[in-house]
Backbone bond lengths (Angstrom), bond angles and torsions (degrees), N, CA, C in turn:
res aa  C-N    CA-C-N  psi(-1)  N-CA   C-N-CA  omega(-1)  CA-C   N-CA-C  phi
1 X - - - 1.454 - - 1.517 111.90 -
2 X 1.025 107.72 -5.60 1.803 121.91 161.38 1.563 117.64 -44.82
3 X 1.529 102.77 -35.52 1.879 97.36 -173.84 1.882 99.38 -87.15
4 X 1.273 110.25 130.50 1.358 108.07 161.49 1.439 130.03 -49.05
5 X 1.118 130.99 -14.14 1.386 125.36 -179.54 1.618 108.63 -97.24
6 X 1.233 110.70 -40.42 1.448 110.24 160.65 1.550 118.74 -44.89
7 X 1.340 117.86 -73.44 1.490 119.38 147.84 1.318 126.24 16.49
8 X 1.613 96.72 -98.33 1.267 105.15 168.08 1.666 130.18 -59.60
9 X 1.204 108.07 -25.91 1.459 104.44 160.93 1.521 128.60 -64.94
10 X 1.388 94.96 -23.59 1.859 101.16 -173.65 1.572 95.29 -83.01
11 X 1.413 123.59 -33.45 1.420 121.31 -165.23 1.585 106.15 -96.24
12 X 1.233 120.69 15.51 1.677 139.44 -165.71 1.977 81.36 -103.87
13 X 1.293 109.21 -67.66 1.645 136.23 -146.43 1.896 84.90 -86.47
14 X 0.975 146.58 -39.98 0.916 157.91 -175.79 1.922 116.46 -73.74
15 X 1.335 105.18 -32.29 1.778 104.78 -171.87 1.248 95.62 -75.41
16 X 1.250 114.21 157.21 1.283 147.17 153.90 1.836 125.17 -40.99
17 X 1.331 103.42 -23.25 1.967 127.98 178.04 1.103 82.94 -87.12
18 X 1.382 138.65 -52.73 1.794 117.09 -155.42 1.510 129.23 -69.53
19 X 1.372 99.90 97.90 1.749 118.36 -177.80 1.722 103.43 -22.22
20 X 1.245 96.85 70.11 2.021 100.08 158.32 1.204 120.73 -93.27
21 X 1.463 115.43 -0.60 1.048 106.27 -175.20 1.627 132.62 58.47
22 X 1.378 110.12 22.32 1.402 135.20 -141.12 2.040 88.91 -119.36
23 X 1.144 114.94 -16.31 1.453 113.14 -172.42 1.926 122.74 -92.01
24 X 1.221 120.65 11.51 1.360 170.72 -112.72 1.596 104.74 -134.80
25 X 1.341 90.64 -69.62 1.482 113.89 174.47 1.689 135.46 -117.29
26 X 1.707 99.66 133.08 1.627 114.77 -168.67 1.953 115.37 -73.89
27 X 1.925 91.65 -32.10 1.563 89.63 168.88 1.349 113.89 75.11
28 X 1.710 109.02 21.42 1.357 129.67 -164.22 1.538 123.54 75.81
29 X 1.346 125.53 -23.86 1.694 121.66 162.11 1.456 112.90 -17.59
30 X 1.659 116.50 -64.79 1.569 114.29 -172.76 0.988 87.87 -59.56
31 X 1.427 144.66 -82.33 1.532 119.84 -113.74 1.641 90.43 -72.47
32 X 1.560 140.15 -63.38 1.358 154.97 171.33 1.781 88.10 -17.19
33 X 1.098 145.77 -52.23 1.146 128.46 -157.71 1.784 113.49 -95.32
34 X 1.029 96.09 -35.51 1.612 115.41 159.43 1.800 124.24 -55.57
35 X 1.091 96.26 -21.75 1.869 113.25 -173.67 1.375 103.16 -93.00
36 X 1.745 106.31 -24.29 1.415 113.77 -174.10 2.097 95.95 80.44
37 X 1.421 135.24 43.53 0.691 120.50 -161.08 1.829 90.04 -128.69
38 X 1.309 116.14 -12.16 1.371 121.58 168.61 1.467 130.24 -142.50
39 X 1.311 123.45 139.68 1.822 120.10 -123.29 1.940 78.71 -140.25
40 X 1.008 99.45 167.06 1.495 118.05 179.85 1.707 104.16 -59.34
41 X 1.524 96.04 -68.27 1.621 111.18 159.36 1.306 140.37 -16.83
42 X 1.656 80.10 -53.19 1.582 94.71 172.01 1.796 118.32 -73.35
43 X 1.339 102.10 -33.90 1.698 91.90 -175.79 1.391 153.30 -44.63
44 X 1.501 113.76 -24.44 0.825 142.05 162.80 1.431 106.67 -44.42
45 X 1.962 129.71 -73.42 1.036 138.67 -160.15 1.767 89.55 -72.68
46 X 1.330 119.48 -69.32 1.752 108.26 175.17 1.420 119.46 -2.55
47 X 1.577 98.66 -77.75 1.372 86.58 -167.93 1.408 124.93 -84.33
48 X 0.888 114.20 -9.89 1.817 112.57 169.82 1.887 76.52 -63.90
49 X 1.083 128.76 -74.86 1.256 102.74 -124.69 2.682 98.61 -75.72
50 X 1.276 88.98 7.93 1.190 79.09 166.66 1.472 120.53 -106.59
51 X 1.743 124.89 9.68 0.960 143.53 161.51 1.206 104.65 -86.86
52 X 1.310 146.55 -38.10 1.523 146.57 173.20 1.502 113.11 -83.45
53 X 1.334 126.30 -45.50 1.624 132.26 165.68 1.172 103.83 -49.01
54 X 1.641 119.81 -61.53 1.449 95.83 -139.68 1.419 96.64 -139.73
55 X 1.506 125.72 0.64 1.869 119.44 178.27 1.327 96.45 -87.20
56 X 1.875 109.19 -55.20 1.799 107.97 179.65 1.534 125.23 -76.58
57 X 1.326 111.08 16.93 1.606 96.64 160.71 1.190 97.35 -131.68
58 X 1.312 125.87 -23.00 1.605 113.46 177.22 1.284 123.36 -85.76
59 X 1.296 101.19 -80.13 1.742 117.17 160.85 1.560 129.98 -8.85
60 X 1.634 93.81 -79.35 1.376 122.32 172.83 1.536 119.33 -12.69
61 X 1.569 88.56 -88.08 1.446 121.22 163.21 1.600 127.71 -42.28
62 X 0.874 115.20 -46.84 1.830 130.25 162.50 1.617 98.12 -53.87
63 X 1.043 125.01 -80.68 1.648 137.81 -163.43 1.767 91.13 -55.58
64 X 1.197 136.18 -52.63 1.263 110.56 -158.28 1.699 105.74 -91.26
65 X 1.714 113.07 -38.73 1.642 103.39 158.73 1.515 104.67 -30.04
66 X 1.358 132.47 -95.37 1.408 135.91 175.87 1.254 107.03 2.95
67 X 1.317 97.46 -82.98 1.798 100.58 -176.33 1.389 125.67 -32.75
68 X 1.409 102.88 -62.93 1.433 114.56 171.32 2.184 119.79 -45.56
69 X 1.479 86.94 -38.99 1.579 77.45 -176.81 2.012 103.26 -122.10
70 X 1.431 90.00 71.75 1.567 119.20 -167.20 1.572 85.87 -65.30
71 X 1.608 104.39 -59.29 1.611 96.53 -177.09 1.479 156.27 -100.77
72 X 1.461 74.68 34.49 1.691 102.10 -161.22 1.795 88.86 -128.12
73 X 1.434 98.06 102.50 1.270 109.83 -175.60 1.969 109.21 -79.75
74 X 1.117 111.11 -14.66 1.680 115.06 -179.32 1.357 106.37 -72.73
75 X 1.432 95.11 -47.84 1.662 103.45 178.70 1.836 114.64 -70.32
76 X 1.444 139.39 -26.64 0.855 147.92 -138.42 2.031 66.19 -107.63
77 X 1.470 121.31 -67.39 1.765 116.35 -160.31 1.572 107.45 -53.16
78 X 1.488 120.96 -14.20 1.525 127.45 -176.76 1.367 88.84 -63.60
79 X 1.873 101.42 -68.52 1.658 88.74 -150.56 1.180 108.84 -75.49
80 X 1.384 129.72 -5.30 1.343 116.40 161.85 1.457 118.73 -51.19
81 X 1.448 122.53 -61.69 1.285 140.16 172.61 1.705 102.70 -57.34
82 X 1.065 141.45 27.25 1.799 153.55 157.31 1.323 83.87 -125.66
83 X 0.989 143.24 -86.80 1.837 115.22 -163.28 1.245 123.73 -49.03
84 X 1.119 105.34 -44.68 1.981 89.63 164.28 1.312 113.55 -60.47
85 X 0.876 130.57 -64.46 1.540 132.66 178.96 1.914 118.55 -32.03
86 X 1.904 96.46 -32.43 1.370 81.98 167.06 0.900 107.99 -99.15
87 X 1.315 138.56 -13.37 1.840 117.17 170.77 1.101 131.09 -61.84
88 X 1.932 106.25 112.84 1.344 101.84 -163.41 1.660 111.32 -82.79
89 X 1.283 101.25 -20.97 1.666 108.60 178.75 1.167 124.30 -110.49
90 X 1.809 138.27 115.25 0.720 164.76 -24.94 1.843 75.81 -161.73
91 X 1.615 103.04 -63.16 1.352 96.65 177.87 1.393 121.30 -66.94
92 X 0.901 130.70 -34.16 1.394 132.13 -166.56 1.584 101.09 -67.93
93 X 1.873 121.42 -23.80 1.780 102.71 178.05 1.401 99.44 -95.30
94 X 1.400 118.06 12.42 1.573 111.23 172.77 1.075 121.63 -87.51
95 X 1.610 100.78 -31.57 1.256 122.70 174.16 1.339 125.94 -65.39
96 X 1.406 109.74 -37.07 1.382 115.05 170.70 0.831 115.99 -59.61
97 X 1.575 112.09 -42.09 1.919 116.55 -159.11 1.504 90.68 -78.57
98 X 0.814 148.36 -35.67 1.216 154.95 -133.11 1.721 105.43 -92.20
99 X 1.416 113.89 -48.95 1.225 150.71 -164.25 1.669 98.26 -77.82
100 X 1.569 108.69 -58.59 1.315 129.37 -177.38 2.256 113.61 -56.62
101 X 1.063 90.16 -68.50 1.745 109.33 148.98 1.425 101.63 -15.25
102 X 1.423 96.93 -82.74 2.080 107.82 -160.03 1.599 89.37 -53.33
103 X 1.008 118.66 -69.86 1.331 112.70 -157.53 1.829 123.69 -73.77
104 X 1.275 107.19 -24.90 1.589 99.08 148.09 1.541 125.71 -50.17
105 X 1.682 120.41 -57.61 1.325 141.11 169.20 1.739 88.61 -31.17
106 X 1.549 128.97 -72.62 1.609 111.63 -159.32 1.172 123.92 -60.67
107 X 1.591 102.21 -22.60 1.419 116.02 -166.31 1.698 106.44 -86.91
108 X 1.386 115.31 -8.58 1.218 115.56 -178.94 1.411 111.90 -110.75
109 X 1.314 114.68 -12.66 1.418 125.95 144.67 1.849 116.09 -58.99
110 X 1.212 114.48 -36.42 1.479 106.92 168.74 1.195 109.91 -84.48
111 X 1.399 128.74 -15.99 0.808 95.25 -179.92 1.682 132.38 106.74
112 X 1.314 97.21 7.66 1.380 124.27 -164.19 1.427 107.78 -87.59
113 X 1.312 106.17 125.94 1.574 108.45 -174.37 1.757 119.75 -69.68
114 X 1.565 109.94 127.86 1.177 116.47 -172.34 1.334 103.33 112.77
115 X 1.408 131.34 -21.05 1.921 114.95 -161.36 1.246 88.23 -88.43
116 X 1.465 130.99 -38.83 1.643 104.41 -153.88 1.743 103.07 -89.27
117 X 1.490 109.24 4.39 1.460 93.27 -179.52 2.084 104.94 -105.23
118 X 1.415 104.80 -5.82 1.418 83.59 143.44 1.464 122.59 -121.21
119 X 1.441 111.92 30.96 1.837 98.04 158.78 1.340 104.13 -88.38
120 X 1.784 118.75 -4.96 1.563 104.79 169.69 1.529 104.52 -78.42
121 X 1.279 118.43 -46.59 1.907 102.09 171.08 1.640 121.13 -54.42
122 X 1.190 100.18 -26.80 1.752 89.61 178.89 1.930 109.66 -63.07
123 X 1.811 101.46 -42.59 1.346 89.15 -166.40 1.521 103.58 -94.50
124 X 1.358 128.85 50.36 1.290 116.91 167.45 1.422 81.14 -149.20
125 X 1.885 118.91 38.47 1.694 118.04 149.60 1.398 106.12 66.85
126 X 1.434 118.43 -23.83 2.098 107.13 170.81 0.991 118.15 -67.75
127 X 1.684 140.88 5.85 1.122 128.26 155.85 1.661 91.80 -163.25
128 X 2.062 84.98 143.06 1.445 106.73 167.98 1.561 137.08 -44.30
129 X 1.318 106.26 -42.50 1.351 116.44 -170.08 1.426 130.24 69.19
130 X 1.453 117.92 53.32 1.490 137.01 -150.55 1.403 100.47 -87.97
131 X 1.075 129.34 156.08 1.663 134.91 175.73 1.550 98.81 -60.15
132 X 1.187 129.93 -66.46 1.256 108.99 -164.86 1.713 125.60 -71.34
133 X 1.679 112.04 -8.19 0.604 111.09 -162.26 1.696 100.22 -82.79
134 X 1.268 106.78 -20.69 1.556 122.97 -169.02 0.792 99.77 -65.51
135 X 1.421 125.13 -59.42 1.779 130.43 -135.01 1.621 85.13 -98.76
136 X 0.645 128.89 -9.64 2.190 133.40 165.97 1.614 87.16 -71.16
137 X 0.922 119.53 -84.26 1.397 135.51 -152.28 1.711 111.22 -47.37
138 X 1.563 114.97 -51.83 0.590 146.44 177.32 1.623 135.47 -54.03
139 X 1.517 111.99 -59.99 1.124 135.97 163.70 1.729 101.16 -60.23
140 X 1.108 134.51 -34.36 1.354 139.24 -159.83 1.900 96.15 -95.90
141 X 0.628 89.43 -21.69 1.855 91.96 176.82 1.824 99.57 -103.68
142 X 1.228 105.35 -9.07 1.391 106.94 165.35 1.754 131.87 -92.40
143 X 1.248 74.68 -10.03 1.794 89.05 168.94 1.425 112.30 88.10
144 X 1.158 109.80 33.16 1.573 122.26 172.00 1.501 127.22 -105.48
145 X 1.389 118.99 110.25 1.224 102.81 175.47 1.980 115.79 -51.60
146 X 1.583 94.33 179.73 1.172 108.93 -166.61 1.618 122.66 -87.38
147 X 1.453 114.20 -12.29 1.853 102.67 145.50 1.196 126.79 -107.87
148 X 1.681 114.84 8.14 1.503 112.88 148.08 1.702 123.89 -67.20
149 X 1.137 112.39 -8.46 1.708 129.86 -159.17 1.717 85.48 -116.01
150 X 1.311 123.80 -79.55 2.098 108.05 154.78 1.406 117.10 -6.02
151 X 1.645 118.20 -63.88 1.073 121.24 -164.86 1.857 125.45 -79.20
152 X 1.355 77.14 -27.41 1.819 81.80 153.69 1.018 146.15 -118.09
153 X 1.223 110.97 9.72 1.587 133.36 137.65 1.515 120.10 -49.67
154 X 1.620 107.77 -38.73 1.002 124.24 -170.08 1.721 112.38 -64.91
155 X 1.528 74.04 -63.94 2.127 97.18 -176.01 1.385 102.27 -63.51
156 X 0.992 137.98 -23.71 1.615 125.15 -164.53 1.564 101.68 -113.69
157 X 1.284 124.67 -15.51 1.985 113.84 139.56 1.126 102.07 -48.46
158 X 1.461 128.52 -82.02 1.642 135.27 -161.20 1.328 113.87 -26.69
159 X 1.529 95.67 -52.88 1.672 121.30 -152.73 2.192 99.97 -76.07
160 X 1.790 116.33 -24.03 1.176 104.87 -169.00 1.581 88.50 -88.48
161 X 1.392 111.66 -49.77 1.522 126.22 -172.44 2.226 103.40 -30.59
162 X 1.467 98.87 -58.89 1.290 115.75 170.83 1.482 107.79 -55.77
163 X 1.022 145.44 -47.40 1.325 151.68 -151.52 1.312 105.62 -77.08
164 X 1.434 105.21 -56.52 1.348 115.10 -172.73 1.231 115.33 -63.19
165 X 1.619 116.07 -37.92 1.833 101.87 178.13 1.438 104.51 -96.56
166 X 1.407 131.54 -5.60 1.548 106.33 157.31 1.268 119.92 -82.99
167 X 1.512 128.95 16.86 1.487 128.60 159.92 1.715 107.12 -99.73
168 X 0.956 100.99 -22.22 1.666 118.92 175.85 2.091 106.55 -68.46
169 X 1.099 95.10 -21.99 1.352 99.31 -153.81 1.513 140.54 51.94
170 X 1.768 101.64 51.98 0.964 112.54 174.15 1.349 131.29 -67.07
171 X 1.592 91.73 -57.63 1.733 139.41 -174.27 1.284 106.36 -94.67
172 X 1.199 89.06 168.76 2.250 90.74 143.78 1.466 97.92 -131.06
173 X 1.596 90.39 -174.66 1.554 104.19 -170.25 1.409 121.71 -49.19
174 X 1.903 96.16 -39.47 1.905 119.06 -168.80 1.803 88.95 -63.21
175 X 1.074 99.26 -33.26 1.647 105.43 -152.75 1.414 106.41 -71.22
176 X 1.825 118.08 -25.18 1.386 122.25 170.14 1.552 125.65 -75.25
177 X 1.880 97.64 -23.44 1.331 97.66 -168.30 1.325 111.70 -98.95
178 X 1.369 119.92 -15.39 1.633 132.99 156.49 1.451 101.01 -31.08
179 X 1.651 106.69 -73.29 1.658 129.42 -151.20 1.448 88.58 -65.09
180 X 1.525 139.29 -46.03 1.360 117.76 -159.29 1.773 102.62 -81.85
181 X 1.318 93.79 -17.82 2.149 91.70 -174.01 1.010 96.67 -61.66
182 X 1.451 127.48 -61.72 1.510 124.92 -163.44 0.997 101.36 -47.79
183 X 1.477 137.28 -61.90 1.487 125.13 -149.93 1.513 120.52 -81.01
184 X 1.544 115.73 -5.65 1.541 141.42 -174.69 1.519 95.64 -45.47
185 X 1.391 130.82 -64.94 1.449 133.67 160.36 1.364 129.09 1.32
186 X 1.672 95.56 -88.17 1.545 125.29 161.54 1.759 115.05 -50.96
187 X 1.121 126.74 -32.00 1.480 120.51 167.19 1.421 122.15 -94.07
188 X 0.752 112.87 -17.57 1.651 128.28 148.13 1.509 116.58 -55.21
189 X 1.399 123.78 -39.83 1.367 125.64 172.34 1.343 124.07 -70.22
190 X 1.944 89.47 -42.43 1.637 97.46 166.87 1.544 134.05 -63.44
191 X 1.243 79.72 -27.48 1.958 99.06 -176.86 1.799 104.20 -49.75
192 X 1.672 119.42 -46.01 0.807 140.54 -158.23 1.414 121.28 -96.95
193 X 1.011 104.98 -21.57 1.901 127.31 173.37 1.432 103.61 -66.43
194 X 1.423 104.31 145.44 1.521 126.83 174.51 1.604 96.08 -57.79
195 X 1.847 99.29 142.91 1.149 116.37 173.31 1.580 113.09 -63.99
196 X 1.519 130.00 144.92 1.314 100.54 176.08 1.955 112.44 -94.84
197 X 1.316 136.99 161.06 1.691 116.48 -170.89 1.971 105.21 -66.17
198 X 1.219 96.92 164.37 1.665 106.53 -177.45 1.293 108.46 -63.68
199 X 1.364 140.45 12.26 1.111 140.26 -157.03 1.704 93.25 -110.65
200 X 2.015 109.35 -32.58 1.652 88.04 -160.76 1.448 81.96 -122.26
201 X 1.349 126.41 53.56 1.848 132.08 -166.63 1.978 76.29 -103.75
202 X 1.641 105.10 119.29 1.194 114.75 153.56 1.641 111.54 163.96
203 X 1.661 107.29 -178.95 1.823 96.77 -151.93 1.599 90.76 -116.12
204 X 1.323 116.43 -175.38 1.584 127.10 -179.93 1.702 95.31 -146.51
205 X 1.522 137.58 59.65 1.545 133.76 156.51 1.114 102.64 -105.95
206 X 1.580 133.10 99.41 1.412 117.36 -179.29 1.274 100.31 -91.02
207 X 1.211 127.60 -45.17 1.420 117.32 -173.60 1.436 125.33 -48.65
208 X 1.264 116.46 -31.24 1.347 147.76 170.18 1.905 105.97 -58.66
209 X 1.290 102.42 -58.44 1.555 106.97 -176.27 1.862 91.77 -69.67
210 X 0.803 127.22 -59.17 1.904 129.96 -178.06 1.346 107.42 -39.15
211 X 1.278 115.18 -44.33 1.554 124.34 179.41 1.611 105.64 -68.19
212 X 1.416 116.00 -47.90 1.516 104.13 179.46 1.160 108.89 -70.31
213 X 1.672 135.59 -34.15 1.433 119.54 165.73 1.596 116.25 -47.93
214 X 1.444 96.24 -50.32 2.152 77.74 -178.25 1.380 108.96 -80.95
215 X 1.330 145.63 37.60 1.501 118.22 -178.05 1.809 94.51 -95.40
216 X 1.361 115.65 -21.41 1.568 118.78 177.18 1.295 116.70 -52.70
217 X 1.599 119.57 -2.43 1.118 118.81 -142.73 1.682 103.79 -154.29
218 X 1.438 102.47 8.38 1.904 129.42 177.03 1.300 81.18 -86.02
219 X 2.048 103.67 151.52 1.210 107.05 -172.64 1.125 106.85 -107.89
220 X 1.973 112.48 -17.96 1.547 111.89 162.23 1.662 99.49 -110.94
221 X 1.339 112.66 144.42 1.444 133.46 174.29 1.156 121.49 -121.64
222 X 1.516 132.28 102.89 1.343 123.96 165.15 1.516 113.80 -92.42
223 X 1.272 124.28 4.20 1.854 116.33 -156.80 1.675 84.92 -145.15
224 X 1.297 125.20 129.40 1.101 124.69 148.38 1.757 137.58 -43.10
225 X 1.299 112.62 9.33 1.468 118.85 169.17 1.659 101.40 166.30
């Protein structure tokens, strides 16, 4: 992250303006706050612990495999076909796909080498098109090394996770950017940590996954999951 153009590309792919299509979805926040099951108080510990549960063993690992096999589209439809497989709730692989979609679509609007030759596998059904699998794929045809592409994988979980309950009126804004400083440390460590093999790639938030099962079933909805 030393060369300036990288930089600015990670902090381009990284803001909060960049059409990810990522603003859509709560990622379980509503329903957890609606249950009365997550408090202002609480946020702080949340999201560290959904940056440690479930970005660095799930996430992580998905986005940089991807990366790594940017051009090996067989290998890229596996781990697609492992993210569905771990989504245990119904919303959360809609969400992905859903999430994954928007943000291929911008990137193939720029123009970025590699998106439009798998939005032709997505629409002839050989591959899902999962968020992590994108933003791996993606970022790497974007000319980013591989813990600048960590690192905004990283920030733009934080940044929707945050988003969503200061539109919720959970938080406030100060209250999002507190929770992501602290944990800057700890994802920084992760950024840098050995990959773990595809065999033990998966998360531990159950309450979080329970919450995306009931949000189908909230009687007011502002966030698609």
């Amino acid at each position: 992250m030393s060369d300036p153009l990288a930089l600015l590309r990670g902090m381009q792919f990284a803001d909060a303006q960049f059409p990810s299509g990522g603003f859509a979805f709560s990622w379980g926040v509503e329903s957890l706050m609606a249950d009365g099951l997550l408090t202002r108080a609480d946020w702080p510990q949340f999201l560290a612990g959904q940056m440690e549960h479930r970005w660095a063993p799930h996430d992580r690992p998905l986005v940089a495999y991807a990366f790594e096999a940017a051009q090996d589209h067989a290998a890229l439809i596996e781990l697609d076909q492992l993210t569905e497989a771990l989504a245990i709730a119904s919303a959360a692989r809609e969400g992905s796909r859903r999430a994954g979609a928007a943000l291929l679509a911008t990137h193939l609007r720029l123009g970025t080498p590699g998106a439009a030759a798998y939005r032709a596998l997505m629409e002839t059904e050989e591959a899902y098109g999962h968020l992590p699998v994108v933003m791996g794929l993606t970022l790497a045809g974007a000319g980013l090394d591989l813990p600048a592409t960590l690192a905004v994988s990283a920030h733009t979980t934080a940044q929707a996770l945050g988003s969503a309950a200061v539109r919720l009126g959970l938080i406030g804004a100060l209250d999002a950017q507190k929770a992501l400083q602290n944990i800057q440390t700890r994802i920084a460590e992760f950024i840098t940590a050995p990959l773990p093999p595809l065999d033990d790639i998966g998360s531990f938030t159950p309450l979080t996954d329970i919450a995306l099962m009931r949000h189908p079933y909230q009687k007011q909805q502002l966030f698609s999951n």
